[in-house]
C-alpha positions in Angstrom: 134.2 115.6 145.4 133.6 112.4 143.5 130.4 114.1 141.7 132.7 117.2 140.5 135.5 114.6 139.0 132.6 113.0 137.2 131.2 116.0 136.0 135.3 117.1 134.6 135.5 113.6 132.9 132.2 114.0 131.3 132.8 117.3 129.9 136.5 116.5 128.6 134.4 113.5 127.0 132.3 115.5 125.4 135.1 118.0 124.5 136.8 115.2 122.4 134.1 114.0 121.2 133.4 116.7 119.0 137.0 117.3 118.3 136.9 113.9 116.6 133.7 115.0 115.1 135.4 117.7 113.4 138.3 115.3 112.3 136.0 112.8 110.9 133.8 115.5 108.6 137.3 116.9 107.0 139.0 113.2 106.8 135.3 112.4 104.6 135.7 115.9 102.9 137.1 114.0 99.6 135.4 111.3 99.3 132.0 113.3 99.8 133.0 116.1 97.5 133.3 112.9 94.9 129.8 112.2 96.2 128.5 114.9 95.6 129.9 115.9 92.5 128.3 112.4 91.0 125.0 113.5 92.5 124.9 117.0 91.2 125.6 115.6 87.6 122.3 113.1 88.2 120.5 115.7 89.0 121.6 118.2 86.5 120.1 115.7 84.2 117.0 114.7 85.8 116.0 118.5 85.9 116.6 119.1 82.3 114.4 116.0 81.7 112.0 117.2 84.3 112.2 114.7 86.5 112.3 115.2 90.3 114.3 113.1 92.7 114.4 113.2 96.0 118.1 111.7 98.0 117.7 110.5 101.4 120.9 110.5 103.5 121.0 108.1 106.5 123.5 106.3 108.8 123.2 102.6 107.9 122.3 100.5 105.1 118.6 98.4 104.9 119.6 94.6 106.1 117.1 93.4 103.2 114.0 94.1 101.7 111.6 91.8 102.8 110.2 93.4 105.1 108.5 90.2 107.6 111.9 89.4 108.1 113.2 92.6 109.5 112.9 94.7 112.5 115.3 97.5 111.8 114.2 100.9 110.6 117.1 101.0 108.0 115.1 98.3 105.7 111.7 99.5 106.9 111.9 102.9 105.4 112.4 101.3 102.3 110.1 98.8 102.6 107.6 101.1 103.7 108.2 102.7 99.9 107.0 99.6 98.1 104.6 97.2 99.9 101.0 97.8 100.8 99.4 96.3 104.2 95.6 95.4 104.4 95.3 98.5 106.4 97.1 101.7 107.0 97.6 104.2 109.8 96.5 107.6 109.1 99.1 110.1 108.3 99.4 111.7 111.7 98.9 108.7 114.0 98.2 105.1 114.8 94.8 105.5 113.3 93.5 102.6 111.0 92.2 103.3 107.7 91.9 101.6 104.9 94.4 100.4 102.2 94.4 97.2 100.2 91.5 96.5 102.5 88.5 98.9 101.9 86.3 97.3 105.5 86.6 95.1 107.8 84.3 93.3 110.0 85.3 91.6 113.6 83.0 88.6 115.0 80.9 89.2 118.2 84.0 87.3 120.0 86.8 88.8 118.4 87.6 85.4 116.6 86.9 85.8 113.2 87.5 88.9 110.9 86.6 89.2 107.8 88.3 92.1 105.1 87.0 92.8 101.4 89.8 93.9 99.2 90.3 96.3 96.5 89.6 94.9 93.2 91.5 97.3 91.2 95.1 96.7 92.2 98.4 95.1 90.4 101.6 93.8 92.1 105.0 95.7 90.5 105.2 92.8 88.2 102.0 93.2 86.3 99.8 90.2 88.2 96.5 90.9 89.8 95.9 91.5 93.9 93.5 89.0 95.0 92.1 86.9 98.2 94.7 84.3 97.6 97.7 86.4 97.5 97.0 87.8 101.2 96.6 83.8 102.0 99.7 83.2 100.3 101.5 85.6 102.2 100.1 84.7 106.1 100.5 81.1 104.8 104.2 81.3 104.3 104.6 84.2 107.6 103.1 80.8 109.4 105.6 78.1 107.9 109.0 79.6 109.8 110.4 81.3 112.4 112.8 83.2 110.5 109.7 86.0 110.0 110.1 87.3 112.8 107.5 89.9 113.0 105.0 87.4 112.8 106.1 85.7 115.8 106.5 88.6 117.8 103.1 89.9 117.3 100.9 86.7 116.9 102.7 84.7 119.3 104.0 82.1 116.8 106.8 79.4 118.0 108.6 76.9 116.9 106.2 74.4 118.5 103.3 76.7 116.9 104.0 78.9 114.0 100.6 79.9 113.4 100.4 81.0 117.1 96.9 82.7 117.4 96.0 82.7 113.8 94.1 79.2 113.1 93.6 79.8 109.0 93.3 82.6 106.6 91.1 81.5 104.1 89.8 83.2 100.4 86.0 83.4 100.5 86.0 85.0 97.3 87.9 86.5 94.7 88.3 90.1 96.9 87.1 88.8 100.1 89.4 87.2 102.9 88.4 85.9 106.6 90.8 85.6 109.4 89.8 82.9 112.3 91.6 83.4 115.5 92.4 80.9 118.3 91.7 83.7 120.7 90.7 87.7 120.8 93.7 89.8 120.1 93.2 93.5 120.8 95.4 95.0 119.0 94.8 92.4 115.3 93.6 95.5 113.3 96.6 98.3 114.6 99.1 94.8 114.2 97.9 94.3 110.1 98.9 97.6 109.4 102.5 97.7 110.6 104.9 97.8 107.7 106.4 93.7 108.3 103.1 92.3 107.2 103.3 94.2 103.5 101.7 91.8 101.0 104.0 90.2 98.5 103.9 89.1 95.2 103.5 85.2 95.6 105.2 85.3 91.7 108.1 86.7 93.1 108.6 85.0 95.9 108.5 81.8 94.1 110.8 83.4 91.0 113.7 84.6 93.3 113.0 82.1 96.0 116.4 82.8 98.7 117.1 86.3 97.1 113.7 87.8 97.2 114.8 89.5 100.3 117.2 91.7 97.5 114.1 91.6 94.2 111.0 93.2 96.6 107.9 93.1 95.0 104.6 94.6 96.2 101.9 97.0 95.4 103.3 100.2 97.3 103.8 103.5 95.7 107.4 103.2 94.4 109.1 100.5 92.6 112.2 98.6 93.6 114.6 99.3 91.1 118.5 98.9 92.4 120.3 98.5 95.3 124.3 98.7 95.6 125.0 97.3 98.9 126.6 99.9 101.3 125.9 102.7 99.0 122.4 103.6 97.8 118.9 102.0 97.1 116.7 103.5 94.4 112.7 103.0 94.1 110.7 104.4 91.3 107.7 106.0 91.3 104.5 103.7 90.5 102.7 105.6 88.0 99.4 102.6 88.3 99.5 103.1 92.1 96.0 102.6 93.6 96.3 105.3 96.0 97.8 109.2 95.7 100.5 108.9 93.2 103.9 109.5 94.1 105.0 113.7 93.5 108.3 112.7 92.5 109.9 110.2 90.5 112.3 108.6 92.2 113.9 108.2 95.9 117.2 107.1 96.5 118.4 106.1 99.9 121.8 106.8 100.3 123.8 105.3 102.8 126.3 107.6 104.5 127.5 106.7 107.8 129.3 109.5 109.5 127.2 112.3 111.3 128.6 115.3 109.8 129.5 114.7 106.2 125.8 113.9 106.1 125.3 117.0 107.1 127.5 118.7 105.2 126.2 116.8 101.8 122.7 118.3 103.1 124.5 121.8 103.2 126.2 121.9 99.5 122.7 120.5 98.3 123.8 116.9 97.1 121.2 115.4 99.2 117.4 116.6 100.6 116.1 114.9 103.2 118.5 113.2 106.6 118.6 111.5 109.9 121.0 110.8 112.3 121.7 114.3 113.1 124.1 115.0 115.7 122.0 117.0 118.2 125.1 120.1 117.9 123.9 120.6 114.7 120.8 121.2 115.0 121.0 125.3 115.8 123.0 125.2 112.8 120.1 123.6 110.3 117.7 126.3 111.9 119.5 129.3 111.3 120.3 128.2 107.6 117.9 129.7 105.1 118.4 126.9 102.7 117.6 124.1 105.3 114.5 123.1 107.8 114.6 121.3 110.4 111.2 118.6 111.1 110.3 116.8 114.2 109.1 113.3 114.2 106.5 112.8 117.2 107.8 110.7 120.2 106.7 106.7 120.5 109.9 105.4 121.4 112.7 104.3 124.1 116.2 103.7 124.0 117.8 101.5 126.8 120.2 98.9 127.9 119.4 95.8 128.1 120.9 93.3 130.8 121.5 89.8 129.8 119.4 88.2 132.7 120.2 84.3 131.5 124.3 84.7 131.6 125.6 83.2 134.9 127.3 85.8 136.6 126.3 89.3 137.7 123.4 90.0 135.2 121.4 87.2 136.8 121.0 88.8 140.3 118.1 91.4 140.7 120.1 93.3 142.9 123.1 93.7 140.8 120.9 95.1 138.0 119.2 97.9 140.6 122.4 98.7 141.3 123.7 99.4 137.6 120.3 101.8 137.5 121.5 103.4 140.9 125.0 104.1 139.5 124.4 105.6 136.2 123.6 109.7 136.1 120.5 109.6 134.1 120.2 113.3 134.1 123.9 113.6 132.7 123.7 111.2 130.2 120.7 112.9 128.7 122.7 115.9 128.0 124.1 113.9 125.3 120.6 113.7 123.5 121.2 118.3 123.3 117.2 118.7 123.8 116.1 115.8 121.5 115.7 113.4 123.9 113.9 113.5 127.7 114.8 110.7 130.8 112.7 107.0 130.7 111.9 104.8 133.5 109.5 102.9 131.8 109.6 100.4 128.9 107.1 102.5 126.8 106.5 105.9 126.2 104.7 108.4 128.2 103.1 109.5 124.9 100.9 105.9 124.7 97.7 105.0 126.9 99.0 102.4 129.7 102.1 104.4 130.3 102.4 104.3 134.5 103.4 107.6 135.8 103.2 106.5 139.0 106.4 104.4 138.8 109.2 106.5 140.5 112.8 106.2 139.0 115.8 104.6 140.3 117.5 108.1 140.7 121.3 108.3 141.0 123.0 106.9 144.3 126.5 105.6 144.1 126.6 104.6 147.7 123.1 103.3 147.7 124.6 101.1 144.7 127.6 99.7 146.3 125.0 98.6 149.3 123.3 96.6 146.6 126.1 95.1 145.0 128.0 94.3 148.6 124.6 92.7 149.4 124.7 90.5 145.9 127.9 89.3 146.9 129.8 91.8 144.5 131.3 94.4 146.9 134.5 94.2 145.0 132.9 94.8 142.1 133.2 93.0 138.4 134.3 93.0 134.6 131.4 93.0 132.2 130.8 93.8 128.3 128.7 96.8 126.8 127.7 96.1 123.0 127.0 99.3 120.9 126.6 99.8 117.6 128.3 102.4 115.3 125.5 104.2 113.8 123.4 106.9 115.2 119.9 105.7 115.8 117.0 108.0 116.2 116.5 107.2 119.7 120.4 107.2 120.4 122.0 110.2 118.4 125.5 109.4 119.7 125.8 105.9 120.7 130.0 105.5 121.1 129.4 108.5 123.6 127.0 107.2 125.7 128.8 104.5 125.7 132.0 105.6 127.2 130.1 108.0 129.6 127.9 105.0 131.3 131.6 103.4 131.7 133.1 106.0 133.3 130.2 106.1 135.7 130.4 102.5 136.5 134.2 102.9 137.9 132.9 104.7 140.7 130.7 101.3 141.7 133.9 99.1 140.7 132.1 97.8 137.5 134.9 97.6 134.4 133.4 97.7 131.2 134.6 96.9 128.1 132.9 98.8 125.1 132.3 96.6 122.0 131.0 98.9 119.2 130.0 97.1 116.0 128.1 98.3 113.1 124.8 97.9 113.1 124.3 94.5 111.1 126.4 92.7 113.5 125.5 94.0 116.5 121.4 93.0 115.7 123.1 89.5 115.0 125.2 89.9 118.7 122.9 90.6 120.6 120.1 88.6 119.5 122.2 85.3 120.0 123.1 86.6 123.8 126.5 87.8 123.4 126.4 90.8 125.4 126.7 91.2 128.9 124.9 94.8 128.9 124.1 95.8 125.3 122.4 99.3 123.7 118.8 99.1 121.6 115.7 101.0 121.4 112.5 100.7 119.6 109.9 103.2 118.1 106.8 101.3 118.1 104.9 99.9 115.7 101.3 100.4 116.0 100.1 102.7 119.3 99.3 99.5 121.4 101.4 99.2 124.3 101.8 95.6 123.5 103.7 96.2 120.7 107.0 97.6 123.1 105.9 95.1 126.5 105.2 92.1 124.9 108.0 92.5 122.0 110.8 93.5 124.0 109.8 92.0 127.8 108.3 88.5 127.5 109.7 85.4 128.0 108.2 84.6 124.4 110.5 86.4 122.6 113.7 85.7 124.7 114.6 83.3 122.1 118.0 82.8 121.1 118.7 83.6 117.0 115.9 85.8 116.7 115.4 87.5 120.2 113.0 90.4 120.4 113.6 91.0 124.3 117.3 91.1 124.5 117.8 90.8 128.3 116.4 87.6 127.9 114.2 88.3 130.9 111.2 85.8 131.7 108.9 86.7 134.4 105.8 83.9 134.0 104.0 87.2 136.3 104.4 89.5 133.6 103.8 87.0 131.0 100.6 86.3 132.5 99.8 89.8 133.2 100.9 90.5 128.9 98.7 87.6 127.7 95.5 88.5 129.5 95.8 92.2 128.1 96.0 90.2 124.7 92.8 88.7 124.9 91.1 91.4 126.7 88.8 94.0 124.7 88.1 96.6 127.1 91.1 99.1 127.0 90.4 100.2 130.7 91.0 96.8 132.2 93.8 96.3 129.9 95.2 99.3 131.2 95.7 98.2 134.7 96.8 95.0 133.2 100.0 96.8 131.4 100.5 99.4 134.5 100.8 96.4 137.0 103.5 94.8 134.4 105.2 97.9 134.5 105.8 97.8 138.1 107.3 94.3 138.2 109.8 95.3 135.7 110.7 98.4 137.3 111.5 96.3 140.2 113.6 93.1 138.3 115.2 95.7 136.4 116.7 93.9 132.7 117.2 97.3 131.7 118.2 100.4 131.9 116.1 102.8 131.1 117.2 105.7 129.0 115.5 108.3 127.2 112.3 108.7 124.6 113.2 111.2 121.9 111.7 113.7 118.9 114.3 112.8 116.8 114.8 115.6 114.4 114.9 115.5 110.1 117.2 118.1 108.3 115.6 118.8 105.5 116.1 121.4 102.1 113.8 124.0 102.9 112.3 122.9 99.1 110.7 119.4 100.4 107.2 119.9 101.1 104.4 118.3 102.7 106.4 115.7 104.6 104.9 114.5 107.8 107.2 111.9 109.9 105.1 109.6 111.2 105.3 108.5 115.2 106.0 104.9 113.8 109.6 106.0 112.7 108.9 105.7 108.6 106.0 106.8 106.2 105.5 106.0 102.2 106.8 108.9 100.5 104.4 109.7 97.9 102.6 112.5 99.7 105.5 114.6 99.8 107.0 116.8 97.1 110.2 119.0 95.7 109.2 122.3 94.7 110.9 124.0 92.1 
C-alpha cells in the first residue's frame, strides 16, 4: 500500500513539474524573444561580413576565469577556450598528447620529470612562452591555498603548499624539470587537466586581484568580454600554435531556465546547449533543423552527508539507513534515459571501478531497524541543499529534490529543501552548511584518483575550500588512496582503489545516485564537435557550415 502512495505522489510530482515547466518557458517568452531578436541582428551582420559565430546556451554563469581557482564546469568550458596545458588529452579520451610540451621524460623512480617546450608560441598579449613562465605559474599554484586544484591533485596544505612537488625549475630557455617528493601515478594525466592552463606571468602581475576577470593564455580563442550573468565572448586566435579556430568567435550565453534555452535553440538565436531537460529530448531528435550529441559517461552525481555535524549525519547507521530509504530505481526516472543507477564513487566506465560491490537496495522497514538501532526511531529534521541550475549529471535538481523528501517521510526524516543558485551553493557547501547536500563531478583525467581522492579523503575535507563535501575522514581509506598514489603498477593500484571502495560503501557519506550521457542539442549546421568524457573541450576543431 505504502509503495502504491509513493508511486501517486511521485507521479503528481512529476505531473507539476512539467506544468511549471511549461509556465516558466511562456513567463520567459518576452524576454527571450528580446534575446533573440538582439542575436539575430549580430548575426545578420557577422554573415554579411563573413564572419562565423558560434552562441553557446547554458544554465549558469562561469564563477571566474582563472581557471586554478575553479572546479566548476561553468568557468572551465571557458577556460578550456583560452589557456593551453603542458599536455593535452586526445580528442576522444583521457589520452596524453602533446601541447605546449612536445616530450616528456620520467626518472627511473618517478621523481623527476623533465618536459621540452614549444619554442614557437606567444601569450594573448604578445610575450613569448618560455621555461620560466611554466615556473612562474607552479610557483604561484604553490604559494596559497586558494588554488584549489593544485591542492587537490598534488596534495598541497596549508602546512605544505607545495605538497609532492619539491621545485620546478627552467633548465633552459624551452626546457623545464619537475622534482617530486614522491611517485605520483597519475602526474602526466593530472598536467593536462584544464586548472593547471599556463598563464601569462605579465598579466597576472598587471591585473593582480582581477586577473580572475582579464584571462590570459596561449589557447585558441581570446578573452574578449564578459557581462556578468549574461554572456562571455572569446575570439578566435589567428597566431594559435595548434589547428586554428573554424570560427571567429564563441559566445557563452548564460540562460538559466531549461526550456527557453531550448526554445532559443528552436527559433535559431543560439547553436550549441546543455542542460536539456531529458522531455525534450524526443523533441530535438525529430526536428530536422536540430541534433542531438552525446557526451561519453565519466561522471557521478550524489548526495553528500555531512559526517562532522553532531547529530544524525555522524552515525554510520543513520547514513545506511538514508541509502535504504530512498527508491533509487524511481528517482532515476527523473534522469528520462540519460542517466543509469550508482553505487560507487566513480564510474563503471574507468579501470578500478568494483562491480563486485552490491547496492544498498530499497528497504523502508530495513531502514527504520537502522535508525531505531542509532537511537533515531522517532526519526529527525535535517536540511537538503540543491542548487537551481541543471547540471549534466543532475538534469532536474529541484525535482530530485522534492522526490528524495517525500521518500524520507515514510522513515520519519523531515527535510527541508534549500535550493540556491549555483555560486552560493558551491560556497554552502564547501564551508559545511548542509546537513545532506546535492553535487556530482565528471572527472578530470581517467585516473580513478581524480573522483576517490578529490571527493573522499580526509585531505580535502577542509572547511572554505572542501573537495569532499561529507567531510568524511577514514585514515583506512586515506591510507589505502595514498599508497595507490605512489604506486606505478596499475594492477596493484587496482586492488588498492577496489578495497577503498568497499569501506565507503559500508560508512556510507553519500548517496549514491546516477552516472549520466548527458546530451548536447545542437543546430544540425555545427560540425565536427566531439564532447569530450572530461565534460569540456577547446572549440577550434569544430565548425558552422553554411
Amino acid at each position: 500500500m505504502k509503495k502504491r502512495n509513493l508511486l501517486a505522489l511521485f507521479s503528481l510530482l512529476f505531473a507539476i513539474v512539467l506544468f511549471v515547466s511549461a509556465c516558466s518557458d511562456d513567463a520567459n517568452s518576452t524576454d527571450s524573444d528580446s534575446s533573440a531578436n538582439s542575436t539575430d541582428d549580430e548575426q545578420a551582420t557577422e554573415e554579411a561580413s563573413g564572419e562565423k559565430t558560434l552562441i553557446f546556451g547554458r544554465g549558469a554563469d562561469s564563477i571566474q576565469l582563472d581557471p586554478s581557482k575553479i572546479t566548476d564546469g561553468e568557468s572551465i568550458y571557458v577556460t578550456n577556450q583560452i589557456y593551453d596545458t603542458l599536455v593535452r588529452y586526445k580528442e576522444e579520451n583521457t589520452e596524453v598528447r602533446p601541447a605546449l610540451a612536445t616530450e616528456w621524460t620520467p626518472s627511473e623512480d618517478g621523481l623527476t620529470w623533465t618536459f621540452k617546450l614549444r619554442d614557437d608560441v606567444k601569450f594573448h598579449d604578445g610575450t613569448d612562452f618560455t621555461a620560466e613562465d611554466v615556473v612562474f605559474n607552479f610557483e604561484r599554484w604553490a604559494t596559497s591555498a586558494e588554488y584549489i586544484y593544485y591542492g587537490y591533485m598534488f596534495g598541497a596544505s596549508e602546512d605544505d603548499l607545495g605538497g609532492i612537488i619539491e621545485k620546478v625549475e627552467a633548465t633552459g630557455d624551452y626546457e623545464v624539470k619537475f622534482t617530486l617528493s614522491e611517485p605520483n601515478a597519475p602526474f602526466l594525466q593530472t598536467l593536462a587537466m584544464p586548472p593547471f592552463g599556463i598563464a601569462s606571468p605579465e598579466a597576472v602581475e598587471e591585473f593582480g586581484e582581477d586577473y580572475f576577470k582579464n584571462p590570459v593564455g596561449t589557447g585558441p580563442f581570446v578573452f574578449e568580454e564578459w557581462v556578468p550573468d549574461d554572456s562571455i565572448t572569446v575570439t578566435k586566435n589567428e597566431d594559435y600554435f595548434g589547428e586554428t579556430a573554424n570560427v571567429d568567435k564563441v559566445i557563452f550565453r548564460t540562460i538559466p531556465d531549461n526550456g527557453a534555452r531550448f526554445m532559443e535553440l528552436q527559433s535559431g538565436s543560439i547553436d550549441l546547449m546543455t542542460g536539456l531537460n531529458p522531455q525534450d529530448i524526443q523533441t530535438a531528435e525529430s526536428d530536422e533543423n536540430l541534433q542531438i550529441i552525446r557526451r561519453p559517461s565519466m561522471n557521478v552525481s550524489y548526495m553528500a552527508m555531512n559526517t562532522s555535524k553532531e547529530g544524525p549525519m555522524s552515525e554510520k547507521l543513520v547514513r545506511q539507513a538514508i541509502n535504504l530509504a530512498i527508491d533509487k530505481e524511481k528517482l532515476i526516472t527523473l534522469y528520462e534515459g540519460i542517466g543509469k543507477a550508482a553505487k560507487n564513487p566513480i564510474p563503471p566506465s574507468l579501470w578500478g571501478y568494483n562491480d563486485d560491490i552490491e547496492d544498498y537496495g530499497y528497504d523502508v522497514e530495513q531502514a527504520k531497524a537502522l535508525l531505531a538501532e542509532a537511537g533515531y526511531a522517532d526519526g529527525f529534521d535535517i536540511t537538503l541543499y540543491t542548487f537551481a541550475n541543471p547540471r549534466p549529471y543532475m538534469p532536474q535538481p529541484k525535482v530530485t529534490a522534492q522526490a528524495i523528501q517525500e521518500m524520507l517521510k515514510a522513515v520519519n526524516i523531515n527535510v527541508e529543501i534549500i535550493e540556491n543558485d549555483w555560486d552560493t551553493h558551491l560556497a554552502a557547501t564547501e564551508n559545511g552548511e548542509h546537513d545532506m547536500a546535492f553535487l556530482g563531478w565528471t572527472g578530470d583525467n581517467g585516473d580513478p584518483d581524480n573522483f576517490l581522492y578529490v571527493l573522499l579523503d580526509k585531505d580535502n575535507a577542509k572547511m572554505g575550500s572542501a573537495g569532499n563535501i561529507a567531510f568524511y575522514k577514514s585514515d583506512e581509506v586515506h591510507d589505502l588512496l595514498k599508497a595507490a598514489q605512489t604506486e606505478m603498477d596499475q594492477e596493484k593500484r587496482t586492488e588498492l582503489y577496489l578495497k577503498a571502495q568497499e569501506i565507503i560503501h559500508e560508512d556510507a557519506p553519500w548517496f549514491p545516485i546516477a552516472h549520466t550521457t548527458p546530451p548536447i542539442a545542437a543546430s544540425k549546421n555545427v560540425v565536427d564537435y566531439v564532447p569530450h568524457p572530461t565534460g569540456s573541450e577547446p572549440f577550434n576543431l569544430l565548425d558552422i557550415k553554411e
